[in-house]
Backbone as a ProteinNet text record, in pm:
[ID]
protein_1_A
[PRIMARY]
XXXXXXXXXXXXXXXXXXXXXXXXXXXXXXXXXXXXXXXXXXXXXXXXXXXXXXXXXXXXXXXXXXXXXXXXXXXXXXXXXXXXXXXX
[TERTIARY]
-5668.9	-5679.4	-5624.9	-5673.1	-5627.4	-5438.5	-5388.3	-5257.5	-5161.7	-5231.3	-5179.6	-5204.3	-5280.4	-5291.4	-5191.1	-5180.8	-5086	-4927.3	-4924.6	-4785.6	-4803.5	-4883.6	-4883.3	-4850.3	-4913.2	-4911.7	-4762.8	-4739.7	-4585.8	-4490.2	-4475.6	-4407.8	-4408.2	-4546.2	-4562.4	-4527.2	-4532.2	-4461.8	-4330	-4259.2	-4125	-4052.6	-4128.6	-4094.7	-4130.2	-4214.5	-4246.7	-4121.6	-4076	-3957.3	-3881.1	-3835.1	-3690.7	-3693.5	-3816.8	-3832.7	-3854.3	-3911	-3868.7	-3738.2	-3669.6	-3545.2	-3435.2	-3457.4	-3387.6	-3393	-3585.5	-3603.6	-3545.5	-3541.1	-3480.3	-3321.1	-3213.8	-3072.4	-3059	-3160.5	-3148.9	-3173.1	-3226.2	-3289.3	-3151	-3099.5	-2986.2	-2863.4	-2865.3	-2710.9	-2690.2	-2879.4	-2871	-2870.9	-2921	-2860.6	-2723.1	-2612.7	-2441.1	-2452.5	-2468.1	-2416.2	-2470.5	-2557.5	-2628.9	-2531.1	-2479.5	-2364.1	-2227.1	-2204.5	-2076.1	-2068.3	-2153.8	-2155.9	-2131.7	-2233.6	-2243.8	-2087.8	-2038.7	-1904.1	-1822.6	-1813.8	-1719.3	-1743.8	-1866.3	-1886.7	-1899.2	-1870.3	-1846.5	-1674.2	-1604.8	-1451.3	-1440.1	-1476.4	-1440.8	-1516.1	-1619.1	-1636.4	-1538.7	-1481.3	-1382.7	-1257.6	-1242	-1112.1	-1097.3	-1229.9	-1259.9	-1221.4	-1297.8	-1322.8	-1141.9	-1068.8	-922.2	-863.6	-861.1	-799.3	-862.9	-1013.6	-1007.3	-922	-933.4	-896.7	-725.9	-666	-504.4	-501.4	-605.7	-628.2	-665.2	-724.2	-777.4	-646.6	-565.8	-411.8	-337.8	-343.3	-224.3	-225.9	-373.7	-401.4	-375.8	-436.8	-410.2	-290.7	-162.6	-16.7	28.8	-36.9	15.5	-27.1	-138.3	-177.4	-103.7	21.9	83.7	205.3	230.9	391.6	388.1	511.1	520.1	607.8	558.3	678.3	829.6	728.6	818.6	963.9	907.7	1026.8	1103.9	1032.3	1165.5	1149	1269.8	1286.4	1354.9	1253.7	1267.9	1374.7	1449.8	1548.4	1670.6	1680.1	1818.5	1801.9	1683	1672.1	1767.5	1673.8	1711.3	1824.6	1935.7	2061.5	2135.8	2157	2214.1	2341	2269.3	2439.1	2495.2	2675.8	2775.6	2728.3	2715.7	2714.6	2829	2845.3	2969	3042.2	3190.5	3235.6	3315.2	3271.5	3229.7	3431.5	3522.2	3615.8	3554.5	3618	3570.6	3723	3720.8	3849.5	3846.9	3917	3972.2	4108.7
-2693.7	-2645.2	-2502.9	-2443.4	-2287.4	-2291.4	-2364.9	-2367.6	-2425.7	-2484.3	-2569.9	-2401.2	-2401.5	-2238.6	-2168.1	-2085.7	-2009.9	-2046.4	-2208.8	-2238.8	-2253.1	-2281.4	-2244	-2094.1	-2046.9	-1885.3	-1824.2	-1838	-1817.1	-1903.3	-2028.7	-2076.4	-2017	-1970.8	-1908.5	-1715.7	-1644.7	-1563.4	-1592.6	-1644.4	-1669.9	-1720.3	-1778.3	-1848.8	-1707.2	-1659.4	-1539.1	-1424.7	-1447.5	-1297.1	-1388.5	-1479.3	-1559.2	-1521.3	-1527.6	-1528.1	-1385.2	-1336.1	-1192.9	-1123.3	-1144.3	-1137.6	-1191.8	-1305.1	-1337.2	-1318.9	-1300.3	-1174	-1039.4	-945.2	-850.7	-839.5	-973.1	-959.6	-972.1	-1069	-1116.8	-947.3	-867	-795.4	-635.9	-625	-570.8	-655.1	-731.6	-813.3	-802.5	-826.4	-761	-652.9	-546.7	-370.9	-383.2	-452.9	-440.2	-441.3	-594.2	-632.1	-600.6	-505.5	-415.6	-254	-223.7	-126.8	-123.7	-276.2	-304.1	-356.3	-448.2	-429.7	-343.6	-238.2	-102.4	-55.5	-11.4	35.9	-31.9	-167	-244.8	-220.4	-226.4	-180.5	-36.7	57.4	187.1	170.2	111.7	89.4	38.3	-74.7	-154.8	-15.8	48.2	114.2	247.5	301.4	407.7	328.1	220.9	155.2	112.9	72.5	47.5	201.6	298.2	421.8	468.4	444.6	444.4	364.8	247	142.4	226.8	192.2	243.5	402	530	595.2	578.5	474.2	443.7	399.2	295.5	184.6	335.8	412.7	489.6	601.3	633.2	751.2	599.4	480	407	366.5	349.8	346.5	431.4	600	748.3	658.2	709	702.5	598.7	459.9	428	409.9	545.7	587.4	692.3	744.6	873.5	805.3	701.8	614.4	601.2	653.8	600.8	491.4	373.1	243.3	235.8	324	343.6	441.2	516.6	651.4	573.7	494.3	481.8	283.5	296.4	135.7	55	-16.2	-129.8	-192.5	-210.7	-344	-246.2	-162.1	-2.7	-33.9	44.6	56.6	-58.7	-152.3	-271	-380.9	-331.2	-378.1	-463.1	-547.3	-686.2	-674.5	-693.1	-675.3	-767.6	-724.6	-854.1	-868.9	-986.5	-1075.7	-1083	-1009.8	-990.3	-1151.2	-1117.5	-1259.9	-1230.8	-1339.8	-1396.5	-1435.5	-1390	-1471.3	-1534	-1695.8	-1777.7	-1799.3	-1784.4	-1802	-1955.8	-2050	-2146.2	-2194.6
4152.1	4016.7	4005.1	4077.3	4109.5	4147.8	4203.8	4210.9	4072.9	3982	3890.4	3775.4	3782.1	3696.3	3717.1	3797.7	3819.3	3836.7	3865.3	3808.5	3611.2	3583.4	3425.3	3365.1	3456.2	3402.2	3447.7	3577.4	3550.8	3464	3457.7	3363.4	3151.8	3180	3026.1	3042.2	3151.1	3178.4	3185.2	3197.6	3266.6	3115.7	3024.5	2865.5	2745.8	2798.5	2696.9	2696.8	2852.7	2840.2	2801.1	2839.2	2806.4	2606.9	2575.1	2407.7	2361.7	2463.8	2418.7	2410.5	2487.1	2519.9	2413.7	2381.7	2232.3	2125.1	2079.8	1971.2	1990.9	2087.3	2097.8	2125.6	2131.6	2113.3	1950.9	1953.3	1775.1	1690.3	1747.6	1632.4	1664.8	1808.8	1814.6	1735.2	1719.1	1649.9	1547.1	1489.1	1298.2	1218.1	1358.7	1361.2	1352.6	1425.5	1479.2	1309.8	1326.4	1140.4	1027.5	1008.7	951	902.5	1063.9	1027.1	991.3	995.9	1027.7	892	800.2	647.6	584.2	612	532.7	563.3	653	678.6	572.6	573.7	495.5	347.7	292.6	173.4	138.8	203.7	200.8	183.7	255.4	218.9	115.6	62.1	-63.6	-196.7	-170.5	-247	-295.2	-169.3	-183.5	-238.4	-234.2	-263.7	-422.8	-472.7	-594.9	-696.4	-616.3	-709.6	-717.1	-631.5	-620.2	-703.5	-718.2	-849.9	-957.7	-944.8	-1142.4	-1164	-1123.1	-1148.8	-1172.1	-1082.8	-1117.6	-1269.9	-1303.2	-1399.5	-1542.6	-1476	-1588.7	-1641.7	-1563.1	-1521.1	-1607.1	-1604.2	-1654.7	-1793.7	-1821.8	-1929	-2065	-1975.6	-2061.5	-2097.9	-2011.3	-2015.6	-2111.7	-2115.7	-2227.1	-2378.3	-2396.5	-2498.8	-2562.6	-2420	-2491.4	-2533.5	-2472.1	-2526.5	-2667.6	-2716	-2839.2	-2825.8	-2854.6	-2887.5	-3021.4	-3050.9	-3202.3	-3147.4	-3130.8	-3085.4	-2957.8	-2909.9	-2779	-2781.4	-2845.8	-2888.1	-2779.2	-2681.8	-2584.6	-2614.2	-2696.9	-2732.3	-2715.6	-2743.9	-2729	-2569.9	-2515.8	-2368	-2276	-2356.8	-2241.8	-2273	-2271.5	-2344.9	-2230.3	-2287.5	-2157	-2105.5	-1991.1	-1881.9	-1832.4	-1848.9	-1840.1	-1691.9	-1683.1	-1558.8	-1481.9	-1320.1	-1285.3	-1249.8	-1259.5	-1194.5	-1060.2	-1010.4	-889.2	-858.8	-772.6	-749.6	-608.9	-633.5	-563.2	-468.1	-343.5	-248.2	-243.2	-268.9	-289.4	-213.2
[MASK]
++++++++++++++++++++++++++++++++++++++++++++++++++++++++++++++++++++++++++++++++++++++++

């Protein structure tokens, strides 16, 4: 009886670290990806505050255009299409 014990008790020693041991990789892995989120959403956040301010600079700009004064259809006046000699 006394030998059957103590193979119990090591087998539940020997199962407790094995489980300790995987709670404690588990709880380092969700620290990694814990920082490694935050990093990423610290980028997407600096990247965001970068677009809008372009979005906000493009916008001004075409509040200062006058359409009237500078007539798109003058500007953009169609060009002869060069020709092509074909060696034959």
């Amino acid at each position: 009886m006394i030998l059957e014990s103590a193979h119990v008790l090591g087998f539940l020693l020997a199962v407790s670290l094995i489980a300790a041991g995987m709670v404690l990789i588990c709880f380092c892995l969700r620290k990694k990806d814990r920082l490694a989120s935050a990093y990423r959403c610290q980028q997407l956040q600096s990247k965001l505050e970068i677009h809008q301010i372009q979005i906000r600079t493009r916008a001004l700009n075409l509040k200062q255009y006058d359409f009237q004064e500078y007539n798109l259809k003058e500007i953009l006046m169609c060009q002869i299409s060069p020709k092509w000699h074909s060696k034959a």
